[in-house]
KEKE-3310 file (N, C-alpha, C; in steps of 0.2 Angstrom, whole numbers, plus 5000, padded with zeros to 4 digits):
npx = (4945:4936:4944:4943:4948:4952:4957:4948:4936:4923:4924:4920:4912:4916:4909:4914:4929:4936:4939:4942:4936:4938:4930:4908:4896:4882:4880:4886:4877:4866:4875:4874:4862:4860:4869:4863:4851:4857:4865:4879:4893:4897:4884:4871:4875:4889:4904:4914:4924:4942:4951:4967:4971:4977:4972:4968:4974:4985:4986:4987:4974:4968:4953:4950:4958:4947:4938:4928:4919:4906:4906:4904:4902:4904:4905:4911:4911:4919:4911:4901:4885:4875:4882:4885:4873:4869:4878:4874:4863:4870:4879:4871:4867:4879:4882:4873:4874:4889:4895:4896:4900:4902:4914:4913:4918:4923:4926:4933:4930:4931:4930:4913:4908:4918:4929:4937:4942:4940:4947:4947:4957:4974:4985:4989:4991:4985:4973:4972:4972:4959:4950:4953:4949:4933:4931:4933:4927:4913:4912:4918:4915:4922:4936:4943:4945:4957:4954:4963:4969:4965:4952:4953:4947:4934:4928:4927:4915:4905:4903:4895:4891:4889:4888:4882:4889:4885:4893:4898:4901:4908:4912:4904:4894:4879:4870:4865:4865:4863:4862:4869:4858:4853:4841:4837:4850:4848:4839:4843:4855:4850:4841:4852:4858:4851:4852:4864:4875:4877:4875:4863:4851:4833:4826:4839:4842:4843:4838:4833:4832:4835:4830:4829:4838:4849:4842:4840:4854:4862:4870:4880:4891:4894:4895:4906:4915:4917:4915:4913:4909:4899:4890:4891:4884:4870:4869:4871:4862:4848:4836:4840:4849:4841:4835:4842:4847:4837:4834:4844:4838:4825:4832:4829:4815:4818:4828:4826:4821:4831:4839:4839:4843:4833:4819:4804:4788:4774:4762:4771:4780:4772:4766:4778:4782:4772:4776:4788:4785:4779:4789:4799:4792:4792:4806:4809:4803:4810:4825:4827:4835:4849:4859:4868)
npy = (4753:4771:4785:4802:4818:4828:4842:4844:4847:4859:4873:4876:4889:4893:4894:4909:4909:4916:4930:4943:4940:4932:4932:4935:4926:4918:4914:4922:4934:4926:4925:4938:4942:4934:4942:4953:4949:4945:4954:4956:4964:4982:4989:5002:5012:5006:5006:5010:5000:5004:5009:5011:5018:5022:5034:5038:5046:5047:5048:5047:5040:5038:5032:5031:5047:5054:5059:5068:5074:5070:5057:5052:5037:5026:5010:5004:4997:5003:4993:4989:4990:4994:5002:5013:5017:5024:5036:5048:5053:5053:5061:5072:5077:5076:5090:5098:5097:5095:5103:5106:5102:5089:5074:5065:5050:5038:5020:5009:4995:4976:4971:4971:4966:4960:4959:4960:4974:4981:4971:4958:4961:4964:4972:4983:4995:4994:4995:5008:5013:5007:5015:5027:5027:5028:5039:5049:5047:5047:5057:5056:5067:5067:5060:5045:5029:5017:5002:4985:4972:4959:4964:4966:4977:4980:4967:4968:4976:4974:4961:4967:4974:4989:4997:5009:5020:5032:5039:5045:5060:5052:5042:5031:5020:5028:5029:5014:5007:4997:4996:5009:5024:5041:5048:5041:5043:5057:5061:5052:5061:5074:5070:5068:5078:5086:5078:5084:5077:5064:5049:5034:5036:5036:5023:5015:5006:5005:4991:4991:4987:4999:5004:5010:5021:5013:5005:5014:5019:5010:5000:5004:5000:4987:4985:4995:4984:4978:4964:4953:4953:4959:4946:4938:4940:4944:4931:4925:4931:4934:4943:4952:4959:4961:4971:4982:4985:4986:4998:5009:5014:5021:5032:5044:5046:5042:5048:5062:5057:5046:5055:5063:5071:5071:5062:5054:5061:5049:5047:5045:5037:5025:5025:5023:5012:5003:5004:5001:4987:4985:4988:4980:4967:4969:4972:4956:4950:4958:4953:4942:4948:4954:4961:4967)
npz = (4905:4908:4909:4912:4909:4917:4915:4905:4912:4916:4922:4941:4952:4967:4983:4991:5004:5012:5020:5009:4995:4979:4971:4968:4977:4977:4989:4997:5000:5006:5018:5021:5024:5037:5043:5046:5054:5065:5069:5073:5082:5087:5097:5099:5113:5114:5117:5102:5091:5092:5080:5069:5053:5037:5027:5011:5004:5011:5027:5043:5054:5068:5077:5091:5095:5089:5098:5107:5098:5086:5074:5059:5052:5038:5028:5014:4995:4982:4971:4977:4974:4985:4992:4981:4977:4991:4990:4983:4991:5005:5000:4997:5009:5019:5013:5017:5032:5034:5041:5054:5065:5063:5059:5046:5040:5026:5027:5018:5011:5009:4991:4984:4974:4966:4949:4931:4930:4944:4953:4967:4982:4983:4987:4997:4989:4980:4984:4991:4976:4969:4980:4977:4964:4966:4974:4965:4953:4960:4967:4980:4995:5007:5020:5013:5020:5021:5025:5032:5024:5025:5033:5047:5056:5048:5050:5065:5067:5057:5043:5034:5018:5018:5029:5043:5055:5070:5080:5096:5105:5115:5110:5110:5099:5095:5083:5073:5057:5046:5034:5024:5025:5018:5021:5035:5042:5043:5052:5064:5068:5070:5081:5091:5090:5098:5109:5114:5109:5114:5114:5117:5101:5099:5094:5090:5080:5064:5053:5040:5023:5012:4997:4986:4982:4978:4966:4959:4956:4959:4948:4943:4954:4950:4939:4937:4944:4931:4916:4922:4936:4933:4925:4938:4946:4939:4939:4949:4958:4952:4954:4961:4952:4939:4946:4948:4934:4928:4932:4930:4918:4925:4930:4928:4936:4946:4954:4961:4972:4978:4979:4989:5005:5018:5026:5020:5018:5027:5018:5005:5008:5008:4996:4987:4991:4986:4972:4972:4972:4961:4952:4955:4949:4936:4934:4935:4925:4913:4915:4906:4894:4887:4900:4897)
capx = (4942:4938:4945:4943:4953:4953:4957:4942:4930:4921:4929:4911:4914:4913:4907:4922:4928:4939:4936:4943:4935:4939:4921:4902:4892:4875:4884:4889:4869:4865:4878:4873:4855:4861:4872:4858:4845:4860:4867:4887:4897:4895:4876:4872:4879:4895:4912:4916:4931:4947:4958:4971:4973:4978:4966:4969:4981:4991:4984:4983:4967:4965:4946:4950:4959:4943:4934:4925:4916:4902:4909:4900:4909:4903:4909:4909:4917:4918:4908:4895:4877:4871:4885:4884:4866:4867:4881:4868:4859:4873:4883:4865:4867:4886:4885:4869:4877:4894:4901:4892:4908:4904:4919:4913:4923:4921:4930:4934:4933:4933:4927:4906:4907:4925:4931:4943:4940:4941:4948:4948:4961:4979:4990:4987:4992:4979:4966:4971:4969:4951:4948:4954:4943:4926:4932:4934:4919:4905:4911:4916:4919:4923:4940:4942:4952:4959:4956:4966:4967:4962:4945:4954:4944:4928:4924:4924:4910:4900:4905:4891:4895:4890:4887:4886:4888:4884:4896:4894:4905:4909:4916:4901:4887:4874:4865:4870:4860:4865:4862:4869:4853:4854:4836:4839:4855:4848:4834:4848:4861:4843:4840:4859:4862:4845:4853:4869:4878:4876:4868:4862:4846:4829:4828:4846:4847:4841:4840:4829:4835:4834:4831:4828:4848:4853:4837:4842:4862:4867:4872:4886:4895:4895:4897:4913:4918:4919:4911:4914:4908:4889:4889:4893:4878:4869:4870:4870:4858:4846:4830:4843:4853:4837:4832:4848:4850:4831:4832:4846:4834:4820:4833:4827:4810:4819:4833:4821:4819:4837:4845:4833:4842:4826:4814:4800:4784:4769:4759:4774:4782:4767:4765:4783:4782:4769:4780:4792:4783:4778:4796:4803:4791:4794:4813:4812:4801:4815:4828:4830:4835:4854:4860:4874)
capy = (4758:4776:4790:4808:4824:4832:4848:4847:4850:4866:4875:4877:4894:4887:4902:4912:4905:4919:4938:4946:4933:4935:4933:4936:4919:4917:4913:4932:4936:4923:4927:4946:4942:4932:4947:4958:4948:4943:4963:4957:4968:4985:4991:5008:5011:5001:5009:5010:4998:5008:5006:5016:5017:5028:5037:5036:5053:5044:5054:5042:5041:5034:5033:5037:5053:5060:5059:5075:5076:5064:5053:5046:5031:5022:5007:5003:4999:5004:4987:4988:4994:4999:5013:5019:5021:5030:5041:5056:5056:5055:5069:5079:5076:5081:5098:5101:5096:5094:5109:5106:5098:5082:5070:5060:5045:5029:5015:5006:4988:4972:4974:4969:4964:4961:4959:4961:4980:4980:4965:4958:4967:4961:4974:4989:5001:4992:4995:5012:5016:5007:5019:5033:5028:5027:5045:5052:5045:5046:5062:5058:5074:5066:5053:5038:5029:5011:4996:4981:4967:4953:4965:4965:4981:4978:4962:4969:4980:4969:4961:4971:4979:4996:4997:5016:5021:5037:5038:5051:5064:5049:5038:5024:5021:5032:5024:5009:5007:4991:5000:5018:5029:5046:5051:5039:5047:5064:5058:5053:5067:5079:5068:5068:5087:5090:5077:5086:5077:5060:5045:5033:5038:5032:5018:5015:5002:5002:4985:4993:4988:5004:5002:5019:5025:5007:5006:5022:5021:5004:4996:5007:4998:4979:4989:4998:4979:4974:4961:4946:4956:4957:4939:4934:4946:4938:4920:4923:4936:4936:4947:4960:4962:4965:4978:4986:4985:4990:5004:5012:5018:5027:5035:5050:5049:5040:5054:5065:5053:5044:5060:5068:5070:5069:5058:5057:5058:5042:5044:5045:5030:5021:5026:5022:5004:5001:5007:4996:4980:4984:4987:4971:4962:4971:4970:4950:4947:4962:4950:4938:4951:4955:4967:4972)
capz = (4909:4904:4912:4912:4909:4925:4914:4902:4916:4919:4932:4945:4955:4973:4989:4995:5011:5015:5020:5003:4990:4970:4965:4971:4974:4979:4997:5002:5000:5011:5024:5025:5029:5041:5048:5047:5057:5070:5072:5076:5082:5092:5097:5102:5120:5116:5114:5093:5092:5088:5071:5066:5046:5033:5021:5002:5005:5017:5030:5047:5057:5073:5079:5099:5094:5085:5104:5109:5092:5085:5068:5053:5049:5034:5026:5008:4991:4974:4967:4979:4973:4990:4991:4976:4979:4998:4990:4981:4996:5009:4997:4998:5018:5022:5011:5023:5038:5035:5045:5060:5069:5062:5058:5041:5037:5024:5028:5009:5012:5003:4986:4985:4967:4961:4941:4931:4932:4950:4957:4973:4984:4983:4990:4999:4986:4974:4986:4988:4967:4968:4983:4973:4958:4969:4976:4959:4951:4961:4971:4987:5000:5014:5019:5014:5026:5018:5029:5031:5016:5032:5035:5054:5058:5045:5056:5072:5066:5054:5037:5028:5012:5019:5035:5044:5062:5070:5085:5098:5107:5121:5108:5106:5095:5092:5081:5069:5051:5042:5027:5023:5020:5023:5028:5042:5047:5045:5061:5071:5068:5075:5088:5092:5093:5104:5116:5114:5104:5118:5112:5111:5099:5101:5087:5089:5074:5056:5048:5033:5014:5006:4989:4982:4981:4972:4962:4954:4955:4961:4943:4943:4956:4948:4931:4938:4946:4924:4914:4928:4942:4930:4925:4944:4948:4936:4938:4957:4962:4944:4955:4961:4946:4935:4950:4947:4927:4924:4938:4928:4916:4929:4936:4930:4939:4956:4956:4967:4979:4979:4982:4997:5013:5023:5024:5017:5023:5025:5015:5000:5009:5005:4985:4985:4991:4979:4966:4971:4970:4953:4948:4955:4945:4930:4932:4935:4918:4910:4915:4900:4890:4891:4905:4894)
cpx = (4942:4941:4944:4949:4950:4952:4954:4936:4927:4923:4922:4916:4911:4913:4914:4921:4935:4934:4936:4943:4936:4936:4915:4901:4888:4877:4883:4882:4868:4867:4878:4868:4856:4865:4867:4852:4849:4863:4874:4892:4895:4887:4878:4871:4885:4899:4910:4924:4936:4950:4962:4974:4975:4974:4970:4974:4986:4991:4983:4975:4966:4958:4947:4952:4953:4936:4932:4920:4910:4905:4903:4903:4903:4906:4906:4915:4916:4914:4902:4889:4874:4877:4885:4878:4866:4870:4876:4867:4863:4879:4880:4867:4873:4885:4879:4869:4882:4900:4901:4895:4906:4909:4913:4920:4921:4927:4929:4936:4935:4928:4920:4906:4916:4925:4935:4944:4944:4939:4950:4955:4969:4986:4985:4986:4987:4974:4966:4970:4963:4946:4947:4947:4935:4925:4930:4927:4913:4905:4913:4920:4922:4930:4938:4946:4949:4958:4962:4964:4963:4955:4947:4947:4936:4923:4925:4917:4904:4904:4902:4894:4894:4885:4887:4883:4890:4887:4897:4900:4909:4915:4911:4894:4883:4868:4868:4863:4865:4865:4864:4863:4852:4849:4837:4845:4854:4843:4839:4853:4854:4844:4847:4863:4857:4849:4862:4876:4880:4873:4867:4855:4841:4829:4836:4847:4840:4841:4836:4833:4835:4836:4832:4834:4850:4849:4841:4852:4867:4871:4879:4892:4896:4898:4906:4918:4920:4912:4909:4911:4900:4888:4889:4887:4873:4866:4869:4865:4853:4840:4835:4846:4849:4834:4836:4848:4844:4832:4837:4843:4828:4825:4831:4822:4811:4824:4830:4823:4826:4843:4843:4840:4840:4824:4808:4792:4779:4768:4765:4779:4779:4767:4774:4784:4778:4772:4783:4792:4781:4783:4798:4799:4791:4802:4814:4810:4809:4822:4833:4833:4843:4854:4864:4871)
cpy = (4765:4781:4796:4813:4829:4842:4851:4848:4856:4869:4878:4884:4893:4895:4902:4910:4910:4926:4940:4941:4938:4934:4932:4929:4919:4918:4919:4935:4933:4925:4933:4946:4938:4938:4952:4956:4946:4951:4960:4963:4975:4988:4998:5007:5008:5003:5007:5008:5004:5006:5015:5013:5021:5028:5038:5041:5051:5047:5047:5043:5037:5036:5036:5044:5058:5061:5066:5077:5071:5063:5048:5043:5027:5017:5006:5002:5001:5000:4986:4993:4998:5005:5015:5023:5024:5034:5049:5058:5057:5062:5077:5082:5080:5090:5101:5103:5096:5100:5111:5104:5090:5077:5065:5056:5042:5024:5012:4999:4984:4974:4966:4965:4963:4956:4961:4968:4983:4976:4967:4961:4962:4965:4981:4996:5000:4995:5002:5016:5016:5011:5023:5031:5030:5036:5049:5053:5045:5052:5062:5064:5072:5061:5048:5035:5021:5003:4989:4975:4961:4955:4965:4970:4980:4972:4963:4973:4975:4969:4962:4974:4987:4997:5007:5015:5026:5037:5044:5055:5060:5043:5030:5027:5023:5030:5018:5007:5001:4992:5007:5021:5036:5050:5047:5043:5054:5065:5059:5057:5073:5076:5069:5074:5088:5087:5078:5082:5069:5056:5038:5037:5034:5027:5016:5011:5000:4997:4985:4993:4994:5002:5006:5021:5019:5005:5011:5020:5017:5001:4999:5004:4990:4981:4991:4989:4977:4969:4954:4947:4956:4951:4936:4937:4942:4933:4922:4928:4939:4944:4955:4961:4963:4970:4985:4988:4990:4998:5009:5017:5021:5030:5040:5052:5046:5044:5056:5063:5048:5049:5064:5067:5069:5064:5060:5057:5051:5041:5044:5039:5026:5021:5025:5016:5000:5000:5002:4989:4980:4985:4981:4966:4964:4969:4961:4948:4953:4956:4945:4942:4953:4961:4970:4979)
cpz = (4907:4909:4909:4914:4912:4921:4909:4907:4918:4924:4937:4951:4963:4978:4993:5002:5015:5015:5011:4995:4984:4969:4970:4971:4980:4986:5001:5003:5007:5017:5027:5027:5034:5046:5050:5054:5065:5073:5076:5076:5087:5091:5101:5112:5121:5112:5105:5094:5087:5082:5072:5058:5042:5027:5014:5001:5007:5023:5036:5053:5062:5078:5088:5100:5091:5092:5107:5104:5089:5076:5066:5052:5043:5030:5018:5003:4985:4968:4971:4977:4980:4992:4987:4976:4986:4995:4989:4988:5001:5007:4999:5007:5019:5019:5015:5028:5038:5037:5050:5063:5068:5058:5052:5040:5033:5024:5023:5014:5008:4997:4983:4979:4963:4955:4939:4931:4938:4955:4964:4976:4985:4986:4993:4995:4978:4977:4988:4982:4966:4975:4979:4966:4961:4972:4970:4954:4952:4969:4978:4990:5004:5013:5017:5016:5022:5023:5027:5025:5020:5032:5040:5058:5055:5048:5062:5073:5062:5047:5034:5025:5013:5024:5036:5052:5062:5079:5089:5100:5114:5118:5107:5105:5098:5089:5074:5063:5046:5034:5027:5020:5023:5025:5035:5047:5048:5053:5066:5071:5072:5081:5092:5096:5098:5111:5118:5111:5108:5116:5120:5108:5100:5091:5082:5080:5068:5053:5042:5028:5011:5001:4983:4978:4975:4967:4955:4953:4956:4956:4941:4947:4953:4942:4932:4941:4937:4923:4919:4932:4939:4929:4932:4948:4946:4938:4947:4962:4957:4948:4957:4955:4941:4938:4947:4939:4926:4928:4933:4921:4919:4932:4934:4935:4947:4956:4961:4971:4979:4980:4987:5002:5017:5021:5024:5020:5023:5021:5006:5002:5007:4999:4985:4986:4986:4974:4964:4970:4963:4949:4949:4951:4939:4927:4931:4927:4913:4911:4910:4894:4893:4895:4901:4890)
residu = (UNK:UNK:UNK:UNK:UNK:UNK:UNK:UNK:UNK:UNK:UNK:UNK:UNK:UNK:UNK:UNK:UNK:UNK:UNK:UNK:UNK:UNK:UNK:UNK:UNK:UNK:UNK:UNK:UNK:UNK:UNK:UNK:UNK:UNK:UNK:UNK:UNK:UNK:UNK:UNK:UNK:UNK:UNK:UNK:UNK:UNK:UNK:UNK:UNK:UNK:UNK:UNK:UNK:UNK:UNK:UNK:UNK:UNK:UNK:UNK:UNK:UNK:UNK:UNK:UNK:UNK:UNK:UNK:UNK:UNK:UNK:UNK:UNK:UNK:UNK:UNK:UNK:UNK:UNK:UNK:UNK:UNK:UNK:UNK:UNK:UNK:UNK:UNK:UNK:UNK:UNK:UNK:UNK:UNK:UNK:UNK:UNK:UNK:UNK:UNK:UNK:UNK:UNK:UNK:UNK:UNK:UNK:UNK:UNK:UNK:UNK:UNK:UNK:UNK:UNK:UNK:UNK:UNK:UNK:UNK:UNK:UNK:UNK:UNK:UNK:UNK:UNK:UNK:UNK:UNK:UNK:UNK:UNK:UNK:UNK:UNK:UNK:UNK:UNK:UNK:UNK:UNK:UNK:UNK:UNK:UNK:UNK:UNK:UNK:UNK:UNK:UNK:UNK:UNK:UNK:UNK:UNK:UNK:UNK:UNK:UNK:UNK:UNK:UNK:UNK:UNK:UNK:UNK:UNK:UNK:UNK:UNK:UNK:UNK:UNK:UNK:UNK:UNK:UNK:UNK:UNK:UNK:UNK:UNK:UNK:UNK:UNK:UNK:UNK:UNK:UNK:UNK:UNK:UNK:UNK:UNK:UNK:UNK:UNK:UNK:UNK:UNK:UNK:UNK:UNK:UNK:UNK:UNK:UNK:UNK:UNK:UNK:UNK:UNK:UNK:UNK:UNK:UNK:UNK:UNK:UNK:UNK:UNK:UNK:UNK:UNK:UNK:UNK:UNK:UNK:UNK:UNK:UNK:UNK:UNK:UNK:UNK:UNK:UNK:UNK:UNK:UNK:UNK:UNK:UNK:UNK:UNK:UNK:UNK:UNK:UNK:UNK:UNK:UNK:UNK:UNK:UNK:UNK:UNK:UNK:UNK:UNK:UNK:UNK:UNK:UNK:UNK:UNK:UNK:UNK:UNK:UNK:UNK:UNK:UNK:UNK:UNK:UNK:UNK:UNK:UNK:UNK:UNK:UNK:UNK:UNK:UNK:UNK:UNK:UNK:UNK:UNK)
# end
């Protein structure tokens, strides 16, 4: 009878089954369009659960205490593409607004793409350092306050990789945007102040992909996860990772429009979706050709 060596077989890289997984896989795509179409967690009208954590300084931050003021809270990590891509724009946004008495925050979660670069989170004071890199590297102004290694607080809001909420002077949502994009935040921060600073806003909740910001700027965060964090990008997500690869080279001509604060008007949203159905079929045929 033949038998098999158990430890010449392929190792098959099987879908994370906890919060803070050690590699991407097709799985966590699936699972966020599911989060997307389901909206768990709080809606606009509904207290914004408390945390108390500490920011990358060691500064602690509990969310009830900042009551009187309205709070941008966003989440995100240093390997995910859609933060690196809202960054520009949400960077253009704060130095516009950010003296207005509004409280910015980013809440650092688990890590979207991790590698051996930057690996998934194994202590706190790790996850502090790949906070500090994302800080350092891609300019951020504002805190970045550490969540828990479990996601305790990250799952009571949603486990999207970059989540934002616009929480009011009362202490709940305002408006809630599944993706950070800062003409949408810059809408509801208007609407916000007119009605004094009280939500919620009319179109409380954004489930729009923006593409623009990680088009142009998103390869940086899989790239910053290492060589494991591309391959697993790759191999599990080929039409976004040739969005991402190719887009690095038009950034010059989507800078423009990925660092706006505002939004933009119709008929430039129109000539811009066009644009981008002819890039996504340019980047999937680009594809076979290494990312490296």
């Amino acid at each position: 009878m033949q038998t098999t060596d158990q430890t010449q077989q392929p190792q098959v890289q099987q879908p994370p089954s906890v919060y803070n997984y050690d590699r991407f896989h097709p799985s966590t795509l699936g699972k966020d369009v599911k989060l997307v179409m389901s909206s768990p967690g709080p809606m606009p009208g509904d207290l914004a659960p408390d945390f108390t954590v500490q920011d990358i300084d060691g500064k602690t931050w509990r969310l009830n205490e900042l009551r009187g003021q309205p709070v941008v809270l966003i989440f995100g990590s240093g390997t995910c593409p859609m933060t690196t891509g809202s960054l520009p724009g949400l960077t253009a946004l704060h130095r516009e607004r950010g003296q207005d008495g509004v409280q910015w925050l980013m809440f650092y979660v688990r890590e979207a793409h991790p590698g051996e670069e930057m690996p998934a989170h194994h202590s706190m004071e790790q996850k502090r350092q790949q906070a500090r890199r994302l800080r350092d590297e891609d300019g951020v102004e504002w805190p970045i306050l550490v969540g828990e290694l479990d996601g305790a607080t990250h799952r009571q809001y949603t486990e999207l990789p970059n989540h934002l909420l616009l929480i009011d002077t009362e202490g709940r949502v305002a408006f809630r945007s599944e993706f950070a994009h800062a003409p949408t935040l810059w809408r509801a921060l208007q609407q916000l102040e007119v009605n004094g600073w009280v939500g919620p806003v009319d179109q409380g909740v954004d489930k729009t992909m923006h593409m623009v910001g990680p088009t142009a700027y998103g390869w940086g965060g899989p790239s910053r996860g290492g060589k494991i964090a591309i391959n697993d990008l790759v191999k599990g997500a080929p039409p976004l990772a040739a969005n991402l690869w190719l887009g690095q080279f038009m950034r010059p001509m989507l800078a423009p429009i990925a660092e706006r604060s505002r939004p933009l008007p119709p008929a430039a949203k129109l000539g811009l979706a066009l644009a981008a159905v002819g890039l996504a079929a340019l980047a999937i045929r680009m594809l076979k050709r290494d990312p490296e």
